[in-house]
N, CA, C and O of each residue as an XYZ file, in Angstrom:
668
protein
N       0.856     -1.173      0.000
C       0.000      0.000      0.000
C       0.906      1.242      0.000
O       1.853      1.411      0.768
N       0.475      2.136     -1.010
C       1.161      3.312     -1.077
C       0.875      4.147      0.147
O      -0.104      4.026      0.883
N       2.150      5.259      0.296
C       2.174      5.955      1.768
C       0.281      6.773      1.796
O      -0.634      6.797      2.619
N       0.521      7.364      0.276
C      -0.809      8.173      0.318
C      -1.893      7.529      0.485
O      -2.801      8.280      0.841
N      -2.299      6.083      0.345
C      -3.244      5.281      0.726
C      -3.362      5.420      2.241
O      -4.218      6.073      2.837
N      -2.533      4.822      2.683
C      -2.401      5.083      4.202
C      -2.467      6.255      4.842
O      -2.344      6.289      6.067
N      -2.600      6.993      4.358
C      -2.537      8.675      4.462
C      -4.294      8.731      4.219
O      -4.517      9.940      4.142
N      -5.323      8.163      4.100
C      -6.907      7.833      3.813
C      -7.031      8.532      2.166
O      -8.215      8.633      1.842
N      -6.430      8.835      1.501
C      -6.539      9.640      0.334
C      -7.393      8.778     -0.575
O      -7.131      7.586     -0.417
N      -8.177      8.973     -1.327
C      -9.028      8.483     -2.157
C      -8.478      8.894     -3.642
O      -7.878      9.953     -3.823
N      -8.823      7.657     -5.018
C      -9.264      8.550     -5.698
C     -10.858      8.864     -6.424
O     -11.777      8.048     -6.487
N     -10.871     10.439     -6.991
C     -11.912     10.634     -7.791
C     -11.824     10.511     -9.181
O     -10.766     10.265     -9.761
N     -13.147     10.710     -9.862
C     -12.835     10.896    -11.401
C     -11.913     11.620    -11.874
O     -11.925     12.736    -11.354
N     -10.748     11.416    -12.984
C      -9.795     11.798    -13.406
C     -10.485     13.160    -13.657
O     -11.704     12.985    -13.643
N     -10.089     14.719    -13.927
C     -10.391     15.358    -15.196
C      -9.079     15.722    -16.363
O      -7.876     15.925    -16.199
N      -9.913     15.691    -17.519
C      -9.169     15.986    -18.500
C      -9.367     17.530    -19.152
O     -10.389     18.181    -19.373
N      -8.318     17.750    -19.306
C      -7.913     19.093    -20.193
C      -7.962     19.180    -21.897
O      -7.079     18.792    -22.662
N      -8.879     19.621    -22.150
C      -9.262     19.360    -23.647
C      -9.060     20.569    -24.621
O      -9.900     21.366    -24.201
N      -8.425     21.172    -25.689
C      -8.344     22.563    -26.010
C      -8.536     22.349    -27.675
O      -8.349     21.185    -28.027
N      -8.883     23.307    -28.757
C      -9.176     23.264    -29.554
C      -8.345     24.368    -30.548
O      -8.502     25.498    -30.086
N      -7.736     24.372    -31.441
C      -6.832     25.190    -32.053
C      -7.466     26.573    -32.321
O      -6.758     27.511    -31.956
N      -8.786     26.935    -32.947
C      -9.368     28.231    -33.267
C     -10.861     27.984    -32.543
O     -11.503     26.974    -32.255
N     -11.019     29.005    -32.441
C     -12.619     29.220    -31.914
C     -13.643     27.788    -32.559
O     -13.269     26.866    -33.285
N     -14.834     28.015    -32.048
C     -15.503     26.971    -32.635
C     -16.933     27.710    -33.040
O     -17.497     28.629    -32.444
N     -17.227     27.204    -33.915
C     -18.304     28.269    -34.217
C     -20.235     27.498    -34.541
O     -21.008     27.740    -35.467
N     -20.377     26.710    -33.509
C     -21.499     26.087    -33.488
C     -22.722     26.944    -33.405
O     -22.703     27.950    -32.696
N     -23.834     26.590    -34.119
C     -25.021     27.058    -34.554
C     -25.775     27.713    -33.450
O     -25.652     27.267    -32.310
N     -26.411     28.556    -33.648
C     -26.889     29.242    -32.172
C     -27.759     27.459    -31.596
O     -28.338     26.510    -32.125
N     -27.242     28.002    -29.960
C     -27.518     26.626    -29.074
C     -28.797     27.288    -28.717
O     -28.839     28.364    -28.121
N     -30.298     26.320    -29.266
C     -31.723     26.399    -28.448
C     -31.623     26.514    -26.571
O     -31.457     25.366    -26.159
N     -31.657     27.171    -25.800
C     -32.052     26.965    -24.573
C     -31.079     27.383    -23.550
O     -31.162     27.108    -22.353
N     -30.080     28.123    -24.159
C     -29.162     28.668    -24.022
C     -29.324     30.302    -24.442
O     -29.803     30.716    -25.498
N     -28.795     31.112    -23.329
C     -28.856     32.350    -23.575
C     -27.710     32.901    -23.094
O     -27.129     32.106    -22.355
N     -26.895     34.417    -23.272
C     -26.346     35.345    -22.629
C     -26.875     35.632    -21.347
O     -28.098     35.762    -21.395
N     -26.288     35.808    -19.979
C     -26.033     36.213    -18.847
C     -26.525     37.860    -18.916
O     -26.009     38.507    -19.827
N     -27.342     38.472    -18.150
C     -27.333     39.618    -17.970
C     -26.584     39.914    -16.444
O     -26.514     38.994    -15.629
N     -26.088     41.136    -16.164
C     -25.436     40.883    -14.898
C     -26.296     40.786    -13.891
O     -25.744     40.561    -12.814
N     -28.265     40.941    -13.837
C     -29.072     40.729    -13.158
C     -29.253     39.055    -12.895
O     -29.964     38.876    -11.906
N     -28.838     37.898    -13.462
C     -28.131     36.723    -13.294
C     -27.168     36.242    -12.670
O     -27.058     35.032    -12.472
N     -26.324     37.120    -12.267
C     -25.078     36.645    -11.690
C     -24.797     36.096    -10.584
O     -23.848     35.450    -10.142
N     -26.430     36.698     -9.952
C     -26.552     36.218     -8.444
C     -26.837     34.749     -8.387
O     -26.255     33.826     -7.818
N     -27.830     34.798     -9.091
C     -28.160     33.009     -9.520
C     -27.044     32.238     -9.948
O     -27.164     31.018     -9.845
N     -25.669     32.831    -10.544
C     -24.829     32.038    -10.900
C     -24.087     31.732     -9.640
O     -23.879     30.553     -9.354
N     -23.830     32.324     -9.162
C     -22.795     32.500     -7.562
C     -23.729     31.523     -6.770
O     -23.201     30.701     -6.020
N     -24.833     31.565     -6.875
C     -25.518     30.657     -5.681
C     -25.845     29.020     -6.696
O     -26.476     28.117     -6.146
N     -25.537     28.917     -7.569
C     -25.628     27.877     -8.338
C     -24.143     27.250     -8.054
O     -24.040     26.214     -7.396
N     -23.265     27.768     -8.458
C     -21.718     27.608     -8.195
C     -21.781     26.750     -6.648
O     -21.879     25.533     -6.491
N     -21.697     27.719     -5.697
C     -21.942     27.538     -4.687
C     -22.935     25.716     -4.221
O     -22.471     24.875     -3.451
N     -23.822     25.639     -4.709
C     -24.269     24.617     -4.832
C     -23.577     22.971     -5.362
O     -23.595     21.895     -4.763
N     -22.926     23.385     -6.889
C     -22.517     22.522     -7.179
C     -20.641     22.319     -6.069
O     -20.385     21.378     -5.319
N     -19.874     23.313     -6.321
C     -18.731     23.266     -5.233
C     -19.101     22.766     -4.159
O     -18.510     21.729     -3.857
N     -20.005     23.187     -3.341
C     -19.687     23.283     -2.133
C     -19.389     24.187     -1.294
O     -19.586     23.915     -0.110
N     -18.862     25.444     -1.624
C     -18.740     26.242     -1.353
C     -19.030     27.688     -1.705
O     -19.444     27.923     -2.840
N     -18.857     28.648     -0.871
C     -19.193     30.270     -1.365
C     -17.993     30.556     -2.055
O     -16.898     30.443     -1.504
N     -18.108     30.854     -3.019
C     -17.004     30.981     -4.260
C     -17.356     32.386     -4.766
O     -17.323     32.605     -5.977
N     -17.729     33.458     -3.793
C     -18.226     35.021     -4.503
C     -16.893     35.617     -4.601
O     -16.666     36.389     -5.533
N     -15.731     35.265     -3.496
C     -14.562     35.972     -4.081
C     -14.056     35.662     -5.563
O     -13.767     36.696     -6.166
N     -13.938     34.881     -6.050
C     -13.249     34.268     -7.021
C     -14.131     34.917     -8.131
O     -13.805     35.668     -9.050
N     -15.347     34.405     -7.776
C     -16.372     34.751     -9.043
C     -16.684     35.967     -9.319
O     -16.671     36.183    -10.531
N     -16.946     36.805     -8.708
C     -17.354     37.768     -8.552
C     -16.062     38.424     -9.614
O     -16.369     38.704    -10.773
N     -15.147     38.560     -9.304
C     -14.155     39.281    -10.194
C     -13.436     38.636    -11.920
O     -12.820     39.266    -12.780
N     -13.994     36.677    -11.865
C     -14.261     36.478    -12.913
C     -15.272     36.948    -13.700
O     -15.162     37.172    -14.905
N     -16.389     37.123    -12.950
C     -17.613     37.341    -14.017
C     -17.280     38.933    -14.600
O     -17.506     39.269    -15.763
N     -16.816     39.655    -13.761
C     -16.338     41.574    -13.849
C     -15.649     41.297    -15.186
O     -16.109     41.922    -16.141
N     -14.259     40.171    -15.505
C     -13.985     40.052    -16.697
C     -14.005     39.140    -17.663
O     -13.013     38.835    -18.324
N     -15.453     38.515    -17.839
C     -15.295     36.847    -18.438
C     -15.935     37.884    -19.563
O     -16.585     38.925    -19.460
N     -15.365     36.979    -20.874
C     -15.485     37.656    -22.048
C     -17.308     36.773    -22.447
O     -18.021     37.177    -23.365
N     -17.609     35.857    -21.733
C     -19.436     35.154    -22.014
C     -19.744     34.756    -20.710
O     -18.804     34.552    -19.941
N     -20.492     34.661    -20.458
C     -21.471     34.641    -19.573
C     -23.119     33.152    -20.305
O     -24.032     33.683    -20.939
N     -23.165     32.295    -20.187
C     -24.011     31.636    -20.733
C     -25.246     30.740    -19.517
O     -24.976     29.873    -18.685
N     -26.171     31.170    -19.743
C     -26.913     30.384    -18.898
C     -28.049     29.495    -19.197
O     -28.623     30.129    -20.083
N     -28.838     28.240    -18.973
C     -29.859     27.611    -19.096
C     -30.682     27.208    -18.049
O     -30.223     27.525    -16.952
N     -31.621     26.683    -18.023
C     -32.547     26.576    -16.797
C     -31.546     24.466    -16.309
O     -31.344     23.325    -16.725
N     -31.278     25.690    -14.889
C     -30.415     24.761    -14.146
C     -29.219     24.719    -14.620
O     -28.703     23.654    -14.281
N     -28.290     25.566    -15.445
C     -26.892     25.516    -15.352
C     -26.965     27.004    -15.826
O     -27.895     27.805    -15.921
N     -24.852     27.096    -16.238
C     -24.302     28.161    -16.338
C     -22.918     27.604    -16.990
O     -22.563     26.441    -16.798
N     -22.280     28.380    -17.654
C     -21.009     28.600    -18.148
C     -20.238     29.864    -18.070
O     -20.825     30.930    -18.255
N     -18.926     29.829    -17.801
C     -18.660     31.409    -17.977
C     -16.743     30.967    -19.178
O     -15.726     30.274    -19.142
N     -17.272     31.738    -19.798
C     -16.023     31.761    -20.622
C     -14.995     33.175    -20.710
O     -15.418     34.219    -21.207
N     -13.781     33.061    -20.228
C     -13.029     34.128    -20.059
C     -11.804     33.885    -20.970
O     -11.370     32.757    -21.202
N     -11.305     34.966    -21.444
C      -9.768     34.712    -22.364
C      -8.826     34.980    -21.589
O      -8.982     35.891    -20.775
N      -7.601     34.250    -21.645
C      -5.985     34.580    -21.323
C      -5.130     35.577    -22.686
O      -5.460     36.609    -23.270
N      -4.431     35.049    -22.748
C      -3.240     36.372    -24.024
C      -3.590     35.072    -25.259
O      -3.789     35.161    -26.470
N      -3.560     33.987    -24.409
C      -4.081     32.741    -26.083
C      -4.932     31.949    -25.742
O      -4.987     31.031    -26.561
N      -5.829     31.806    -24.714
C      -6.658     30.979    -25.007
C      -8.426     31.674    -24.734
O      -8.559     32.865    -24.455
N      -9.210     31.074    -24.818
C     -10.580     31.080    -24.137
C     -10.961     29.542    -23.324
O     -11.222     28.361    -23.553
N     -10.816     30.314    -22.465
C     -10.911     29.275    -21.200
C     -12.289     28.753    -20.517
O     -12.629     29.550    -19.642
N     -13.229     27.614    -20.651
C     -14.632     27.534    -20.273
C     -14.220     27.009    -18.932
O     -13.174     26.411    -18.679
N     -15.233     27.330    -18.075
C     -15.119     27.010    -17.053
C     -15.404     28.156    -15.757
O     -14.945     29.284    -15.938
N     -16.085     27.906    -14.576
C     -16.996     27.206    -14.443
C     -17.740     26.467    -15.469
O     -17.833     26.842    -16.638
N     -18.387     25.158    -14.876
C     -18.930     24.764    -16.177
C     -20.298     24.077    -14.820
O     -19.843     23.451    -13.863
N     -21.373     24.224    -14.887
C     -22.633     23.753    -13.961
C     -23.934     22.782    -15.045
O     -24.286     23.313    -16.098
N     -24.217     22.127    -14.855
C     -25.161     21.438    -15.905
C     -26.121     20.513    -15.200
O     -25.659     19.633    -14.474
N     -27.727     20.677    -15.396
C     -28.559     19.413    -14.677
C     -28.330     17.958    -15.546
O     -28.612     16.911    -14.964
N     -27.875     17.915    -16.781
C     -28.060     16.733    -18.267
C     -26.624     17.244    -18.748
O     -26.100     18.340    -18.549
N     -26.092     16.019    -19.510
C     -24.780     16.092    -20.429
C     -25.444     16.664    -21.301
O     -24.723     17.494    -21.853
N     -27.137     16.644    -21.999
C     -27.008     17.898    -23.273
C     -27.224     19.242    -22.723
O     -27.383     20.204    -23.475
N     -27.236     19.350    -21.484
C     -27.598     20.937    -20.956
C     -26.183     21.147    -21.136
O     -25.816     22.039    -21.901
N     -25.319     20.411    -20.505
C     -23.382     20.638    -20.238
C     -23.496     20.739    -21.713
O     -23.567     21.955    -21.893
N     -23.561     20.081    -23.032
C     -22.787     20.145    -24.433
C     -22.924     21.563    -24.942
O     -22.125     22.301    -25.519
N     -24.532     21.765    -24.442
C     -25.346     23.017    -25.246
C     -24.032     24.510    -24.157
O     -23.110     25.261    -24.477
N     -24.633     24.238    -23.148
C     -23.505     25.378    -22.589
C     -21.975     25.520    -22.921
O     -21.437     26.573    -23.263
N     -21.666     24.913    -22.845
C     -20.188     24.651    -23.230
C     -19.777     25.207    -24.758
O     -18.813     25.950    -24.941
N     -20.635     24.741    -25.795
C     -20.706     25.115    -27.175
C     -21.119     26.521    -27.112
O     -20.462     27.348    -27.745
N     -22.365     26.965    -26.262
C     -22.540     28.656    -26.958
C     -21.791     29.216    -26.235
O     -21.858     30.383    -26.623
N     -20.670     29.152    -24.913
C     -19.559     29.690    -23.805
C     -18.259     29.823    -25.420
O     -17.750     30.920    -25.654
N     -18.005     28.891    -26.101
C     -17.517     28.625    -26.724
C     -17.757     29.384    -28.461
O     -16.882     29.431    -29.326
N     -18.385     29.616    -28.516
C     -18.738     30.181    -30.043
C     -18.012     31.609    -29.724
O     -17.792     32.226    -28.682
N     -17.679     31.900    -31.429
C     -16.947     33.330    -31.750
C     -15.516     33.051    -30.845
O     -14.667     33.931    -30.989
N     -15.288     32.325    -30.256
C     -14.040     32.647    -29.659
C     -12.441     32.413    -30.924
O     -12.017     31.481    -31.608
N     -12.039     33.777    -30.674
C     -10.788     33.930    -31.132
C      -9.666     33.564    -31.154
O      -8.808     33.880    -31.978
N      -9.566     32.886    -30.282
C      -8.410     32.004    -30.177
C      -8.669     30.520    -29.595
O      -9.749     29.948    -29.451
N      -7.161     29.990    -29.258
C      -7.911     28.819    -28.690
C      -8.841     28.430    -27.261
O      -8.943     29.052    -26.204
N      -9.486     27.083    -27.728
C     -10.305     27.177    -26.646
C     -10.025     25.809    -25.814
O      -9.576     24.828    -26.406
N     -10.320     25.774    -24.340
C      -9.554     25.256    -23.462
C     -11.149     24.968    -22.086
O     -11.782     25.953    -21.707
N     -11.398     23.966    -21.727
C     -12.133     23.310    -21.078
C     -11.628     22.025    -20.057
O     -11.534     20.944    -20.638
N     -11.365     22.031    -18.907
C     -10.809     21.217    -18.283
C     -11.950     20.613    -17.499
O     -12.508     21.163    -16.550
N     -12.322     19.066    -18.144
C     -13.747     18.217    -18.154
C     -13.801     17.457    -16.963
O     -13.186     16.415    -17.183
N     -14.429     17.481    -15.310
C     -14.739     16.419    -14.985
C     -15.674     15.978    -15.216
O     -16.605     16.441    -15.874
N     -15.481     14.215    -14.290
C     -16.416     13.241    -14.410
C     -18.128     13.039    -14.517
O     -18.681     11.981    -14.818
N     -18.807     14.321    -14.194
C     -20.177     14.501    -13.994
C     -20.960     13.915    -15.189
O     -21.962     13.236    -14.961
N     -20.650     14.089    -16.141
C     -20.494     13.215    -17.309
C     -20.082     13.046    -18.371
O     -20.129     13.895    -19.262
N     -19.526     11.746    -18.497
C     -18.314     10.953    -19.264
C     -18.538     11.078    -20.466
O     -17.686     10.470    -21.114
N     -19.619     11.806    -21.371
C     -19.918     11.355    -22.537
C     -19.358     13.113    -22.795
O     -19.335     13.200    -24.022
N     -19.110     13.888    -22.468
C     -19.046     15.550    -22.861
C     -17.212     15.158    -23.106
O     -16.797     15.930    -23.971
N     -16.524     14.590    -22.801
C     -15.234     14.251    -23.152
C     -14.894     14.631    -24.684
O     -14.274     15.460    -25.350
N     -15.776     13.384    -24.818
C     -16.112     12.357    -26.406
C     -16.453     13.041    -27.075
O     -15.779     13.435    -28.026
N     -17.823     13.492    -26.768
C     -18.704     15.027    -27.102
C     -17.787     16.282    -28.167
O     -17.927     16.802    -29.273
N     -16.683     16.334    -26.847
C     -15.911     17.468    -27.693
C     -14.775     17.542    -28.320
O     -14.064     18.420    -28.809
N     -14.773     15.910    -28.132
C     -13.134     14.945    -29.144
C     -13.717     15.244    -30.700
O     -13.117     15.726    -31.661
N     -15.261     14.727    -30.577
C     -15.693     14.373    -31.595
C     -15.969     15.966    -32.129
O     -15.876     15.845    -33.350
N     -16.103     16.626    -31.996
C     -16.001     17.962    -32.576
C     -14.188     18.869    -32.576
O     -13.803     19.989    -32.911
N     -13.759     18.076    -32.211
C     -12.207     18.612    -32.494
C     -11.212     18.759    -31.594
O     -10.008     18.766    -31.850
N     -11.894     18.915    -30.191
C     -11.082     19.148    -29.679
C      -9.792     18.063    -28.753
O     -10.241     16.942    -28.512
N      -8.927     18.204    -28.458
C      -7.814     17.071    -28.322
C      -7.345     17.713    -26.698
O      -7.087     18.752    -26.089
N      -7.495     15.870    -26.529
C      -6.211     16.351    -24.799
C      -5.328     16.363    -24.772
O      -4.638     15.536    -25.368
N      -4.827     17.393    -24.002
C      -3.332     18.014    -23.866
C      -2.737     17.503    -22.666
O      -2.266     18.268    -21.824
N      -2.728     15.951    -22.504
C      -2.085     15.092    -21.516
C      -2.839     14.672    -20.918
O      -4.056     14.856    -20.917
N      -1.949     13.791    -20.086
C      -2.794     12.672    -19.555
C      -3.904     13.316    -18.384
O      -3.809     14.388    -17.787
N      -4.924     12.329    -18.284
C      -6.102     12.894    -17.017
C      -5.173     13.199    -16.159
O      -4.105     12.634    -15.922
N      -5.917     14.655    -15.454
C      -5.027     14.896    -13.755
C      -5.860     14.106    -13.153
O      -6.973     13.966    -13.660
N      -5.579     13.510    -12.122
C      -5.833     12.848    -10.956
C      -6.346     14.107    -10.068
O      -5.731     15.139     -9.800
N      -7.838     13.662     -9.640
C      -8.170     14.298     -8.651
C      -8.460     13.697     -7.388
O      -9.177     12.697     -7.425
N      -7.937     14.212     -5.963
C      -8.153     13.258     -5.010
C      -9.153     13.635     -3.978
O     -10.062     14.444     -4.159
N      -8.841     12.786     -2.546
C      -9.644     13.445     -1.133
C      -9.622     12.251     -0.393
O      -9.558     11.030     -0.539
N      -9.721     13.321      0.655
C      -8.911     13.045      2.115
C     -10.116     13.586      2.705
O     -10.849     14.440      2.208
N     -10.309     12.704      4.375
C     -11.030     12.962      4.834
C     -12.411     12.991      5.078
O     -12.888     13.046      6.212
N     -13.032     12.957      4.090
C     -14.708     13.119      3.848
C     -14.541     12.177      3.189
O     -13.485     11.726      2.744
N     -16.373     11.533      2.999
C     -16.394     10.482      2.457
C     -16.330     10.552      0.979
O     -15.649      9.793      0.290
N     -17.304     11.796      0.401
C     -17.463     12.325     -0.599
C     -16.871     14.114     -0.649
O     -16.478     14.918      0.196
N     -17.027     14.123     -1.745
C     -16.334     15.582     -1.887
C     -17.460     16.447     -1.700
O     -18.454     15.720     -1.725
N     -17.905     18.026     -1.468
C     -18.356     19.040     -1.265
C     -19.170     18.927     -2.324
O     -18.879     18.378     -3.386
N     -20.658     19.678     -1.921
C     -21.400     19.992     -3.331
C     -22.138     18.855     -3.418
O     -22.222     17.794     -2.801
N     -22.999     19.726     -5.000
C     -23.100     18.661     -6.127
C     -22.261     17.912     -7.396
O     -22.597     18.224     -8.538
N     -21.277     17.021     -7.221
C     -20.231     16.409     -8.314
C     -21.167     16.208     -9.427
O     -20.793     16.399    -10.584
N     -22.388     15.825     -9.139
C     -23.358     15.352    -10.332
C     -23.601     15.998    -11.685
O     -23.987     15.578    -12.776
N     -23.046     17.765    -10.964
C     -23.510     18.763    -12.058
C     -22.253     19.570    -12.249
O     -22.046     20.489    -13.042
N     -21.466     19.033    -11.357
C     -19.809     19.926    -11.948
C     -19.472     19.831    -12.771
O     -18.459     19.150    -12.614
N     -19.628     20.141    -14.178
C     -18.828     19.562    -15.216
C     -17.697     19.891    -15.334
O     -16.762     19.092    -15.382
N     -17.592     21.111    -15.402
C     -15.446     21.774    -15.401
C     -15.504     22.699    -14.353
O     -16.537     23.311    -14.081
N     -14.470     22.831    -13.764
C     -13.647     23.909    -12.890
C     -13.834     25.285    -13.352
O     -14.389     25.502    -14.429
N     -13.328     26.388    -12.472
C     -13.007     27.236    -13.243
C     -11.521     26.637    -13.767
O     -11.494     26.352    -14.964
N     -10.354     26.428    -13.046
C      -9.119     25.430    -13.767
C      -8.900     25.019    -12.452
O      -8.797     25.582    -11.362
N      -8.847     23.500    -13.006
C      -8.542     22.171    -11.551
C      -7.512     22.988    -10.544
O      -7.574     22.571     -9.388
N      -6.849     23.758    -10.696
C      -6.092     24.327     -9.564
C      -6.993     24.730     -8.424
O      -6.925     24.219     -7.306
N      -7.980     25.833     -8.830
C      -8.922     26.181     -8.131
C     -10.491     25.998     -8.221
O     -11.383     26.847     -8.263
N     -10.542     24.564     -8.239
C     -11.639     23.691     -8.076
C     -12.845     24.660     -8.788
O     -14.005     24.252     -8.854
């Protein structure tokens, strides 16, 4: 038995880091809309839900500069750019087609590349976005836990991080 076993560490579903060379430019998504900032509250307390935690510091100053904002009844996406990428994530979803549909209109018009780091909530949005182009950029990170039986939240509807660093 490894030390970290003995240490109670668990593991969880891998996530993978998936990125796409140019924007993607999918058909306007039915059921899916733009974020007004009169939404945002609902996003923070949705977040909050699926984490586990109050995440208004973090968010609050992502949403001030996320270049989309995408919401559906029972999820959210927020898509923000770096100097090269567009980065999805948060990613919240009740169904893998609520997660595909968000993810795709978070994702449209984007200018550069685009970058989604996928957990396990469901396994088929991977595939989903292999099969539309996009490729992993190494192997699954390993996500773990210690302590609790289960992790914080709802996992059911986490689909991506804002980036696995900061859950």
């Amino acid at each position: 038995m490894t030390l970290i076993r003995r240490l109670g560490v668990e593991d969880l579903p891998a996530c993978q880091k998936l990125a796409l060379d140019r924007g993607w430019a999918p058909d306007e998504v039915p059921g899916v809309r733009e974020a007004a900032p009169e939404d945002f509250a609902a996003v923070v307390a949705l977040d909050a839900e699926v984490a586990g935690a109050d995440r208004t510091v973090v968010l609050a100053p992502l949403l001030g500069r996320a270049e989309k904002v995408v919401v559906a009844d029972g999820g959210f996406a927020i898509a923000w750019n770096t100097a090269e990428q567009r980065v999805i994530g948060p990613v919240a979803a009740p169904s893998e087609e609520a997660a595909r549909a968000l993810i795709a209109a978070a994702a449209h018009g984007a200018d550069r590349e685009v970058r989604v780091e996928v957990l396990g909530a469901f396994p088929g949005v991977g595939a989903w976005l292999a099969a539309h182009g996009m490729r992993a950029t190494g192997d699954p990170l390993a996500t773990m836990l210690r302590g609790t039986p289960r992790p914080p939240g709802d996992r059911a509807r986490y689909v991506a991080p804002i980036l696995l660093s900061l859950g």
